[in-house]
C-alpha positions as CSV (number, residue, x, y, z in Angstrom):
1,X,2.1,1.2,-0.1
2,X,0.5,1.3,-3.4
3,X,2.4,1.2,-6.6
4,X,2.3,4.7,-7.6
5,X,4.1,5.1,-4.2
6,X,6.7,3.2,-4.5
7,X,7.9,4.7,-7.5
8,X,7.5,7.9,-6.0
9,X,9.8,7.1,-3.3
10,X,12.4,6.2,-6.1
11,X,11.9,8.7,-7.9
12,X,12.9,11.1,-4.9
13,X,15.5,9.0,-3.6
14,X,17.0,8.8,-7.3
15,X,17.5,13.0,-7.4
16,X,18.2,12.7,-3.9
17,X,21.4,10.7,-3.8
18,X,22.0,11.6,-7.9
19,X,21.9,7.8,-8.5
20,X,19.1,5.9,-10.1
21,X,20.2,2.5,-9.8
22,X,17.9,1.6,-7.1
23,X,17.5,-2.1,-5.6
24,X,14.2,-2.6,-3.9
25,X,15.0,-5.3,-0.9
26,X,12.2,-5.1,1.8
27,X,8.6,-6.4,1.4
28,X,7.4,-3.4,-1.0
29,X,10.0,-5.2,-3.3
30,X,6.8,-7.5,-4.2
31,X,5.4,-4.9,-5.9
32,X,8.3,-5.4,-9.0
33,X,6.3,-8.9,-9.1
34,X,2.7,-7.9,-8.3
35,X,0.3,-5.4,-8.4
36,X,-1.4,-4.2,-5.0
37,X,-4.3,-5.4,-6.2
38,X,-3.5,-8.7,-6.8
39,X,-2.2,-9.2,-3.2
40,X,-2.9,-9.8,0.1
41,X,-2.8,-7.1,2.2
42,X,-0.7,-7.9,4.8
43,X,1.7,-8.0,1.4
44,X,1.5,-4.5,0.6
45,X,0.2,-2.3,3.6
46,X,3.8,-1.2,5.1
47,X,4.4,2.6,5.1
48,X,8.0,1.9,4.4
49,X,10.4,1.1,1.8
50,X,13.5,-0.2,2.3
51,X,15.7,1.4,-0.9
52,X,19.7,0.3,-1.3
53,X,22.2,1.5,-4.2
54,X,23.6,-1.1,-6.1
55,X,26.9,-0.1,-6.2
56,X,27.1,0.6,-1.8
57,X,27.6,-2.7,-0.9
58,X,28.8,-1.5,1.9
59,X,28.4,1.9,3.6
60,X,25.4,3.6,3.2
61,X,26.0,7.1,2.4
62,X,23.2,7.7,-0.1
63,X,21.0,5.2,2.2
64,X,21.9,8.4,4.9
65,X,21.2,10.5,2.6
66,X,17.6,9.1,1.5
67,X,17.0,8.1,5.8
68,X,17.5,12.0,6.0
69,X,15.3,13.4,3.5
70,X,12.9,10.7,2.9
71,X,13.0,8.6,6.0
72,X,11.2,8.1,8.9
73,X,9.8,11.1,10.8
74,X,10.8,13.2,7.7
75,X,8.9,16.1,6.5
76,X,8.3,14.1,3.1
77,X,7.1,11.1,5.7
78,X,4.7,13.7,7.3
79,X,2.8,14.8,3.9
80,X,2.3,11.8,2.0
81,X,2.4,8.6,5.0
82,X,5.2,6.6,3.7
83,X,8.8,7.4,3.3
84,X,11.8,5.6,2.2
85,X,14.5,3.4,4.9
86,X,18.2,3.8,2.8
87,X,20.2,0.3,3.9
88,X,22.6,-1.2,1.6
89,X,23.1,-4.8,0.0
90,X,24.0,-6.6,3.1
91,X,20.7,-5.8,4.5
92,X,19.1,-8.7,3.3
93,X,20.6,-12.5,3.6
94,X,19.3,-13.4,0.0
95,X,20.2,-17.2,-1.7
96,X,23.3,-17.4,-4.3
97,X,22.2,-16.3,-7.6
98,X,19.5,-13.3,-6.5
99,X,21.4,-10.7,-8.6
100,X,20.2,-13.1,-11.8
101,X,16.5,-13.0,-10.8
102,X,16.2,-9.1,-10.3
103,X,12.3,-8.2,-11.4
104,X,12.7,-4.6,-13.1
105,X,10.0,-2.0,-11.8
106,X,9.4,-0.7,-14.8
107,X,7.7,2.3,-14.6
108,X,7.9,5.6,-16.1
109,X,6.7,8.0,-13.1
110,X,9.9,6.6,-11.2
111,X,12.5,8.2,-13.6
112,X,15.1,9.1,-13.4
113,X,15.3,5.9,-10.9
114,X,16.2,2.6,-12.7
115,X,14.9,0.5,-10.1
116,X,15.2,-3.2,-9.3
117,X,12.9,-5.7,-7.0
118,X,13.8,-8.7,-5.3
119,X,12.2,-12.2,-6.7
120,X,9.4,-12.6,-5.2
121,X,10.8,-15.9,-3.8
122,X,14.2,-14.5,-3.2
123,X,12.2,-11.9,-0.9
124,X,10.1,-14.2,1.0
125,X,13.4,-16.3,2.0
126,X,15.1,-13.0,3.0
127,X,12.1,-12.5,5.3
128,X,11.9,-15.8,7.0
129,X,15.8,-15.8,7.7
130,X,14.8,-12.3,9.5
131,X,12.2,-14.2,11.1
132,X,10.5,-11.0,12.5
133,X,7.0,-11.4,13.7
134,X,6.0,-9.2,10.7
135,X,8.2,-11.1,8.0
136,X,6.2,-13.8,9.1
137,X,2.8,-12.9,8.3
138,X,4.3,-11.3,5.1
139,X,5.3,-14.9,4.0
140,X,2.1,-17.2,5.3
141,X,0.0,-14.1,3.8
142,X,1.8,-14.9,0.3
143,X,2.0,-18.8,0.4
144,X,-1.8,-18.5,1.9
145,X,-2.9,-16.7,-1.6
146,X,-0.2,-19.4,-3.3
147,X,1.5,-16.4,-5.2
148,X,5.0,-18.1,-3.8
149,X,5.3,-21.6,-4.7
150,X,6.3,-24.1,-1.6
151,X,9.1,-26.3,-3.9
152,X,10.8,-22.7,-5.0
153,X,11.5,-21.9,-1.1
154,X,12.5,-24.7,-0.1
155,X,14.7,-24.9,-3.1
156,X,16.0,-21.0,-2.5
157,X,16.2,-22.0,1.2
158,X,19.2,-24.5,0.3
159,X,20.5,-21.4,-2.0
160,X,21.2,-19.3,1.6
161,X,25.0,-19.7,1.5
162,X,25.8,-16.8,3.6
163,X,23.9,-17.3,6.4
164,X,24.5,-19.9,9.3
165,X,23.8,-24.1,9.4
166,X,21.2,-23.8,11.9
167,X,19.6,-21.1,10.6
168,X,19.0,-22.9,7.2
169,X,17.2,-25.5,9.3
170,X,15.2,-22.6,10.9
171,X,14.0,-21.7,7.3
172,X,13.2,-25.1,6.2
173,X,11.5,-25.9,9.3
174,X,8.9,-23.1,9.6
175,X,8.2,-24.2,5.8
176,X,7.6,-27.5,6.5
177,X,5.0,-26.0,9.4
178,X,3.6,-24.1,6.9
179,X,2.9,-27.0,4.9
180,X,1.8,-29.2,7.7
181,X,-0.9,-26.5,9.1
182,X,-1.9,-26.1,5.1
183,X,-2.1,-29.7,4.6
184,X,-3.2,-30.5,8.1
């Protein structure tokens, strides 16, 4: 998904569910921090966005509302190849102080959306607590090109104070393998 995408799905989802005040969580949320061009591709080449309201922390009825118009499958998803997920703020397991490090996607072909990225290091800790074979190569493919810096993870790892002990250690484990295979 390209940048001009992504603020396309906003835009829709913003008239959509009459609320602008978008919050970008999955891995297109990079592209608050990055251009496409500037990335690896295994960074940017998802089809799918995954778009929450800021104030549904819980319940997703404009998400439903976005899934139904913009989602998978959709019409919208059939003409232009990419197409919106609506999820709300639980979603992702993000460290303490996220809300503080919001990246604005400032662009004006997304109005009337007012949209908001993950940190780019804020995202790449959600995705290793998902630990999904794709969050995975999003993360080495992003430490690879050294746009996410090793110290800041590890850091933001310790910052995961709603998610499990053990699954802490899962986190800072796989980054110290990172680390080992980079330095290896």
């Amino acid at each position: 998904m390209r940048r001009e995408d992504l603020a396309h799905l906003l835009r829709a989802a913003a008239r959509i569910a009459n609320d602008g005040d978008i919050l970008v969580v999955g891995s297109q949320a990079i592209l608050g921090s990055l251009p496409e061009e500037e990335l690896p591709s295994a960074a940017w080449m998802s089809d799918e966005a995954d778009l929450a309201f800021r104030d549904e922390v819980v319940g997703e009825e404009k998400a439903d509302l976005v899934d139904g118009a913009i989602g998978e499958l959709s019409q919208f998803h059939e003409t232009y190849g990419y197409y919106a997920q609506g999820v709300d703020l639980t979603t992702a397991k993000l460290p303490s102080g996220w809300q503080d490090r919001l990246v604005a996607f400032d662009r004006e072909d997304a109005s009337p959306a007012r949209a908001w990225c993950l940190d780019k290091h804020d995202l790449v800790i959600s995705k290793l607590v998902a630990m999904r074979e794709k969050d995975l190569v999003f993360a080495t493919a992003l430490l690879d090109a050294g746009l996410v810096d090793l110290d800041t993870l590890r850091a933001r790892a310790g910052e995961l104070d709603t998610v499990p002990a053990a699954v802490k250690r899962r986190v800072r484990d796989w980054l110290d393998a990172w680390a080992r295979r980079r330095n290896g």
